[in-house]
C-alpha positions in Angstrom: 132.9 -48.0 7.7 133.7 -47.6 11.2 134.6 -44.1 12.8 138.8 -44.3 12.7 139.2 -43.7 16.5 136.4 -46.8 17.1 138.6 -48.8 15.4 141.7 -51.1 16.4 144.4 -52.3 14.6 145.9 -55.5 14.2 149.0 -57.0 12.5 148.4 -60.8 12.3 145.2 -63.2 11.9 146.8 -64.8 15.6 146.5 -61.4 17.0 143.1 -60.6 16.1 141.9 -64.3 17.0 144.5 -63.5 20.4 142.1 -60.3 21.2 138.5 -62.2 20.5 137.8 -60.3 17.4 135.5 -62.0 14.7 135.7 -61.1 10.9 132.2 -59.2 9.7 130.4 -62.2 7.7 128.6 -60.1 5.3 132.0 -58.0 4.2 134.8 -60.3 5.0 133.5 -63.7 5.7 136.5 -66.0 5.2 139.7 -63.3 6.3 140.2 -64.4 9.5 140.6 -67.9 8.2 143.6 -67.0 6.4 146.7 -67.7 8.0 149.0 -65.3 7.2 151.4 -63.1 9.3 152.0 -59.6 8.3 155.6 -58.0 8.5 153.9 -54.3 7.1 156.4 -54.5 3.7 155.7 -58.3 3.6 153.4 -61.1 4.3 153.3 -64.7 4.7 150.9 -67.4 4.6 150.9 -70.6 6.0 151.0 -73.6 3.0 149.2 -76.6 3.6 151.3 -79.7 2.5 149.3 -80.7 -0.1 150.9 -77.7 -2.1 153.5 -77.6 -5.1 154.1 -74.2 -6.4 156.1 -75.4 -9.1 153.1 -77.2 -10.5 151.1 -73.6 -10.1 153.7 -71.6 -11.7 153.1 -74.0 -14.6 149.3 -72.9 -14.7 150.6 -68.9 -14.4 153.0 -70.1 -17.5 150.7 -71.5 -19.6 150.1 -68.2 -22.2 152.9 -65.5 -23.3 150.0 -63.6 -23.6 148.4 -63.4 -20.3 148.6 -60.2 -19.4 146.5 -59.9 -15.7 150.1 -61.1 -14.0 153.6 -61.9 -15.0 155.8 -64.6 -14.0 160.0 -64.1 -13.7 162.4 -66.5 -12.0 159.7 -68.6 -10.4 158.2 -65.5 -8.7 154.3 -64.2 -9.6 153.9 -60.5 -9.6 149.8 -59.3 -9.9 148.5 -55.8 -9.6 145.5 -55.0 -7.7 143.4 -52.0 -6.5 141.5 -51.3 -3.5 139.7 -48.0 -3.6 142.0 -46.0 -5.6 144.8 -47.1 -4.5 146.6 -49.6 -7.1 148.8 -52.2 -5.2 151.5 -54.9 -6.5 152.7 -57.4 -5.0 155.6 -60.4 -5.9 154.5 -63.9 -5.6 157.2 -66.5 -4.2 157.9 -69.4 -2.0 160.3 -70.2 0.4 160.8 -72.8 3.3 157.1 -74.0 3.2 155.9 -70.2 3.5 154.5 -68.0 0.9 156.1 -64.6 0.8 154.0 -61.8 -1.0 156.8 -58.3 -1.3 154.9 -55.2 -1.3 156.7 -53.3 -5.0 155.0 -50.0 -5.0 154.7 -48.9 -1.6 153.2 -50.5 1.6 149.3 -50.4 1.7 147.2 -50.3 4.7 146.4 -52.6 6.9 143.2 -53.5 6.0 144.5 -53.8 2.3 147.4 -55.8 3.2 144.6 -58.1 4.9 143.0 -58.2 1.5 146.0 -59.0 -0.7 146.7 -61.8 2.1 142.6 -62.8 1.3 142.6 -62.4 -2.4 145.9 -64.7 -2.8 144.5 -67.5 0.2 141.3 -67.3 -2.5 143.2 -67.6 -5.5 145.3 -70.7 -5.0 142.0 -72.2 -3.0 143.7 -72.6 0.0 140.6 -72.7 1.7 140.2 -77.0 -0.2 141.7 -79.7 1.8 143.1 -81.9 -0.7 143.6 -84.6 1.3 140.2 -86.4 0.5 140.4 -86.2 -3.0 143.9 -87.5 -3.0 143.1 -90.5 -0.9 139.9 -91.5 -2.3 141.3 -91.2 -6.2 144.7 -92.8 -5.4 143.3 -96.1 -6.8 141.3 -94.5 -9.4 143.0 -95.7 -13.3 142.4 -92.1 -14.4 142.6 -89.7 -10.9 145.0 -92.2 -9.9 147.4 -91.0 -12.2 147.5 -87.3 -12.9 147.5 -87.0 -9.0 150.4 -89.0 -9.0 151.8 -86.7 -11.8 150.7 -83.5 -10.5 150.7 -83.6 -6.6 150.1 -80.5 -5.0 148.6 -78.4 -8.2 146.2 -76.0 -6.9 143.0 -74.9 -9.0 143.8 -71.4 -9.9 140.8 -69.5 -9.4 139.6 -66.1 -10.8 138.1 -64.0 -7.5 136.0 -61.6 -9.7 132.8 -62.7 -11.3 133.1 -60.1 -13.8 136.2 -61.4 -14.9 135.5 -65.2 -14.6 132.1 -64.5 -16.8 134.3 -62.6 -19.8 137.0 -65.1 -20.0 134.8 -67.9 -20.1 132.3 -65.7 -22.9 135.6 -65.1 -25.1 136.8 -68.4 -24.7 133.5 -70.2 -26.0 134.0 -72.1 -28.9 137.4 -70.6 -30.1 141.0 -71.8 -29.3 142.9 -71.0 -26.6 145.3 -68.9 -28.2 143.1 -66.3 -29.6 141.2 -66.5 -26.5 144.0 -64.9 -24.9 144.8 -62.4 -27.5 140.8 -61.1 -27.4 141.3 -60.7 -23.6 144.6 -58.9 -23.9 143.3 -56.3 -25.9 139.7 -55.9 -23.8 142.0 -55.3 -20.6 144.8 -53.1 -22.7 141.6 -51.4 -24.1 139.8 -50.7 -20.9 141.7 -51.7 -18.2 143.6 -49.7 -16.0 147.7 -50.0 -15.4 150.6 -49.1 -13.2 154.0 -48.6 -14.9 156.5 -50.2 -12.6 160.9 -50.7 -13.0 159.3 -50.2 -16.7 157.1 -52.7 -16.9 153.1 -51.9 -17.7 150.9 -54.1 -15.0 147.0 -54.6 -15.4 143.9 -55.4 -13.8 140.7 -56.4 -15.5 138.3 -53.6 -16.4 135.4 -53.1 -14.2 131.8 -53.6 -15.0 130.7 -50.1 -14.6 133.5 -48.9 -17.1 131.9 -51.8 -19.5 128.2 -50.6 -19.4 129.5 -47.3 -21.0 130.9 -48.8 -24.4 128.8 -50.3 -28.0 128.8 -53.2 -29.2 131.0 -51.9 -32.3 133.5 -51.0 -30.0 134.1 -54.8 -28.7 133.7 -55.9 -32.7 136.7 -53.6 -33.6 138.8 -56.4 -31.5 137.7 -59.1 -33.3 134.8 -59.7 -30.6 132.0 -61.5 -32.4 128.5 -59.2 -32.5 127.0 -62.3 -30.1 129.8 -62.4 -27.2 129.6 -58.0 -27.5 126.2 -58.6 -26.4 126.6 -60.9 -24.0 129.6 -58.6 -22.1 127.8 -55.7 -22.1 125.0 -57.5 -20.9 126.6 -59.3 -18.0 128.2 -55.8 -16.8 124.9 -54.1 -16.6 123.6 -56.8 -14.7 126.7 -57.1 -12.0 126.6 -53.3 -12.4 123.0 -52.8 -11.4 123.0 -56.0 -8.5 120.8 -58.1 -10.9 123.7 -60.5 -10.4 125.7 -60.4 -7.4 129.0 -62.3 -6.5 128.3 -62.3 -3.2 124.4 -63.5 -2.9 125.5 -66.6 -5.4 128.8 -67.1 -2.8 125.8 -67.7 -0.1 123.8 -69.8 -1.7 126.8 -72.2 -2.0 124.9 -74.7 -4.3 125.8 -75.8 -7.1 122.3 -76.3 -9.0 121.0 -73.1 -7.8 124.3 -71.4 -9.0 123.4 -73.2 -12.2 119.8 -71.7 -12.5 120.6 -68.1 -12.1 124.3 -68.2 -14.4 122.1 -70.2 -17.0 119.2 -67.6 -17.0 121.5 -64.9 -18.2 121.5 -64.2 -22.1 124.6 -66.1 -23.3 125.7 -68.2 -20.5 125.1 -71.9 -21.6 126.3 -74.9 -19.2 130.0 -74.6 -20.4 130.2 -71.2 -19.3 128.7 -71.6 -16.4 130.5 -74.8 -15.3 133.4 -73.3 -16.0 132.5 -69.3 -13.9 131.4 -71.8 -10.9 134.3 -73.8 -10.5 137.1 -71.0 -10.8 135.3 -68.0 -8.9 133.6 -70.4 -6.3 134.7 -72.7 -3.4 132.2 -75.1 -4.7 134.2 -78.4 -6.5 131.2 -80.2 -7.9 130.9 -78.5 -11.3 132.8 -80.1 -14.7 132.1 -78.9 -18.0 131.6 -82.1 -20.1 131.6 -80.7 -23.3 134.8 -79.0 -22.9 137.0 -80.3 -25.7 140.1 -80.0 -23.8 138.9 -82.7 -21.1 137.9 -84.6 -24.1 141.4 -84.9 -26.0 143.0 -85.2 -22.6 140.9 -88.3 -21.5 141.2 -89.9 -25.1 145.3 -89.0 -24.8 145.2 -91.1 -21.3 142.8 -93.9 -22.1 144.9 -94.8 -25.3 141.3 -94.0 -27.9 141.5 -94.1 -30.8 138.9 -91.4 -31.1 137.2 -88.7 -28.0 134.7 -90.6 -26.2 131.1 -89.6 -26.4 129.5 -87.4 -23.6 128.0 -90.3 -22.5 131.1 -92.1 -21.4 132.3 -89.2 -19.8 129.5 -88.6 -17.9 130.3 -92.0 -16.4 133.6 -91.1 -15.7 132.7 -88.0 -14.0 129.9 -90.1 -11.5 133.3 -91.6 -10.1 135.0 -87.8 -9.0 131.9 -87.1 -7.6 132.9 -83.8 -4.9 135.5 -83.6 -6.9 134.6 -83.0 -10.0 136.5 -79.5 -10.8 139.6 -80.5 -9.3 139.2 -83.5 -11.7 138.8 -81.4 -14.7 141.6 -78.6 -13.8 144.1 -81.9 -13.7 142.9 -83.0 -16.8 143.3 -79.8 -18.2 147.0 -79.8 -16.7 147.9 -83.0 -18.3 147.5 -81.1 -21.8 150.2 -78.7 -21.0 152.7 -81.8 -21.1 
């Protein structure tokens, strides 16, 4: 960290860009693309026009028991924590612009800069959608659900840690209980704020992981298997065997592949599924997923799933856009 008197302050990505500064590429490499304007007890980012919150809000809607953010009267509230210094935050939209309303107190600069990164991140602001939508207008299945769901967002998880466990407790088990294992892992070892009387979370960190059994996960209904394979993941993110941002710079998809598929318990699924939601890469699509299945036989009119085969020939014609593909398919299931 710089000395505090070598440093100067900034309100505004326009500012900084206005004085010549650069953003750091190993610590903050996409910051300064976010355009946001910062009001101290408020923020707001630029939308692009390819955007429809109302179609997001039905992703943050999807489970009563999420419990990593909260959504009331169209607005998202999410809890984060820089340092040791918790800080939540209100989610809305209003006149093209998104407003994010500090709740607990107004952070820092340099947080406030984060929160503005972390939410540009999370609703992939970074994607142009415009390609995908004109090249799959004509397309019988793209076609469609674009048609249906212009301006939906894929929802991305920023912390590998997090994106790993979900996708571990979510193999081969319904969605439902999926969510109900991951509210009590985060209620368990989490940490919270209590705010207008209302407990918020964030997702426990690896280090706080590599300190519990196996046993201790079972007791939640964890199988033995996906203990292992927790534990095992935080020891490796907690030592730097795997780190979030050396797989950011490879930015390719097959080597992202190699190294998720080398770890104990991380088949393609899971790894399909950590690479398009914690990376800005759109090319992976897990094919086995059985949601994408029922929600391509609901839209072709089968009579039964089609084969992996079939899909796989579907998939050739998304190609670049193959995770926006399967988070619309996804989104056609909620209906």
């Amino acid at each position: 960290m710089p000395k505090i008197e070598q440093a100067e302050f900034v309100h505004s990505y326009n500012e900084a860009e206005a004085k010549g500064f650069h953003p750091c590429k190993l610590c903050n490499p996409n910051v300064f693309h976010v355009k946001w304007d910062d009001y101290i007890d408020t923020l707001e980012i630029e939308l692009p026009n390819e955007f429809n919150f109302n179609e997001c809000l039905v992703y943050f809607k999807k489970s009563e028991e999420e419990c990593l953010h909260k959504v009331v009267q169209d607005n998202v509230f999410k809890l984060l924590k820089f340092g040791q210094k918790f800080v939540l935050f209100k989610i809305s939209c209003v006149n093209k612009k998104m407003i994010i309303t500090f709740l607990n107190g107004i952070p820092t600069s340099w947080m406030r800069a984060q929160t503005a990164k972390y939410i540009w991140d999370m609703f992939d602001f970074d994607t142009d959608l415009t390609p995908f939508y004109s090249s799959m207008k004509n397309d019988r299945i793209m076609g469609v659900l674009i048609k249906e769901y212009y301006g939906l967002r894929l929802i991305k998880i920023n912390d590998l840690f997090e994106a790993l466990c979900w996708s571990i407790l979510g193999q081969q088990i319904n969605l439902k209980f999926a969510y109900t294992l991951k509210k009590r892992f985060v209620q368990t070892y989490g940490e919270k704020i209590t705010y207008e009387n209302v407990d918020y979370w964030i997702f426990p960190k690896s280090d706080r992981i590599c300190e519990i059994h196996i046993e201790d996960l079972k007791e939640m209904q964890i199988s033995t298997r996906k203990a292992e394979y927790i534990i095992g993941v935080a020891k490796m993110i907690t030592d730097g065997t795997l780190n979030q941002k050396k797989l950011r710079y490879e930015n390719h998809y097959d080597k992202m592949m190699d190294q998720l598929t080398s770890i104990r318990g991380i088949g393609k699924w899971t790894a399909d599924y950590t690479i398009m939601k914690c990376f800005s890469i759109n090319s992976a699509f897990p094919v086995a997923d059985v949601g994408i299945h029922n929600a391509l036989k609901a839209i072709l009119g089968l009579n039964q799933k089609p084969s992996i085969d079939e899909i796989e020939g579907l998939v050739k014609q998304w190609k670049g856009w193959e995770s926006y593909a399967a988070f619309y398919l996804w989104r056609s299931l909620y209906d």
